[in-house]
Steps between C-alpha positions, in 0.01 A plus 500: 500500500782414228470303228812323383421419093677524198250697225454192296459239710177398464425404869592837631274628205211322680581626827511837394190516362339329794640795735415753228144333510478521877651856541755405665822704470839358445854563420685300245821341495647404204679182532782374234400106564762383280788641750365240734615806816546349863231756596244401264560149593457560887151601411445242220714215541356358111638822365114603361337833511230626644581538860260734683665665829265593685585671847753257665377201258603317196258383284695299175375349181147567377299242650579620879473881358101405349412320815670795764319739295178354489543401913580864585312744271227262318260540801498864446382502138170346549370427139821618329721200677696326191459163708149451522369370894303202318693190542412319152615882355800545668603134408411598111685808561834294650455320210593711265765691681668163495432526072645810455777541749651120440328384185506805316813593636722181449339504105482837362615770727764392721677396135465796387626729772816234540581498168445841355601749865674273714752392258649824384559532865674192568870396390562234301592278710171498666327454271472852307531591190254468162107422579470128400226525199392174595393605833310812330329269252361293758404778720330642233323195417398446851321869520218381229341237691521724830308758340271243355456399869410897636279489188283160619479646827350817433210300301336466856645741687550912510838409636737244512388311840150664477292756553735758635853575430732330735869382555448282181446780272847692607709177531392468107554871428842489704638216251334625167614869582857382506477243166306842375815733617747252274241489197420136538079513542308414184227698636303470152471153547213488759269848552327349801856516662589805364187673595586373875857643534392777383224530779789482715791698359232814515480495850703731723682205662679454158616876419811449698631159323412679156695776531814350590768363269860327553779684371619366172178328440200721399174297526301371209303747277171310677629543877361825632224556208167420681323450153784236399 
């Protein structure tokens, strides 16, 4: 399989931790989304990483890549499938995904990524240039009350949908590992949240997105220290 991503999109985070999770090997393709290419576009018409190629198939955008996944391989993984078989779990899991991947996303991350990677990419007139500290602010506002969120779920729970790690738990760590690349997480805000990601960012799955780094733009001091 390939994996078309760009390293800090969140959403191709989440997909490579899923395959990581499952064992599943897979080559990456990194994918310049803000050149908008013909041949990305014939396999994503919004212009959106991930796609997942897988044989003859095009999988694009995160939702189809979760679902494919979980369709193809999930049966094979018995108690370690990331979307439980139990319908009222696998709705609580969905549930969440949607959170972090469009919630999460169109408040804290998706900012972020846009205004501080994208734009020094982008010519002026479209839309590049300076990050708009507005933007930031907000983003950085938003963050506080989504970790206040991970924190009341984990009062009841050993993970984020429930008893066992699942989908839910690396859609969150996919978006906080990229607001945590750019420095943005007040992790010393909530320990119940911190304590979590860093459940997470030990296991194996993780080593790969922690020891990466875009040129020009190390990762915060916090980013690959697992006792941040």
């Amino acid at each position: 399989m390939q994996l078309v991503h760009y390293p800090l999109c969140p959403h191709s985070r989440f997909v490579r931790l899923v395959l990581a999770e499952y064992g599943l090997a897979t080559e990456l393709v990194d994918e310049p989304v803000w050149e908008r290419r013909e041949a990305f576009l014939a396999l994503n018409p919004a212009g959106v990483t991930p796609v997942l190629i897988d044989k003859e198939l095009s999988v694009p955008g995160v939702a189809a890549v979760a679902e494919y996944i979980d369709e193809i391989f999930g049966p094979e993984q018995d108690a370690g499938r990331l979307l439980p078989i139990d319908i009222a779990a696998r709705v609580e899991v969905r549930r969440l995904l949607s959170w972090f991947h469009d919630k999460f996303f169109d408040e804290v991350s998706g900012y972020l990524v846009q205004e501080k990677v994208f734009k020094r990419h982008l010519r002026a007139a479209d839309g590049g240039g300076s990050p708009d500290s507005t933007a930031i602010r907000a983003a950085r506002s938003n963050i506080r009350y989504h970790l206040d969120y991970i924190g009341w779920l984990l009062k009841e729970r050993n993970w984020l949908a429930g008893d066992r790690m699942s989908y839910a738990d690396l859609a969150a760590a996919a978006h906080l590992s990229t607001a945590d690349y750019l420095g943005d997480v007040p992790w010393h805000e909530n320990e119940s949240a911190k304590n979590w990601y860093a459940r997470i960012k030990s296991r194996p799955s993780f080593r790969p997105l922690l020891s990466e780094s875009l040129p020009g733009m190390m990762p915060s001091p916090s980013y690959a220290n697992l006792d941040f």
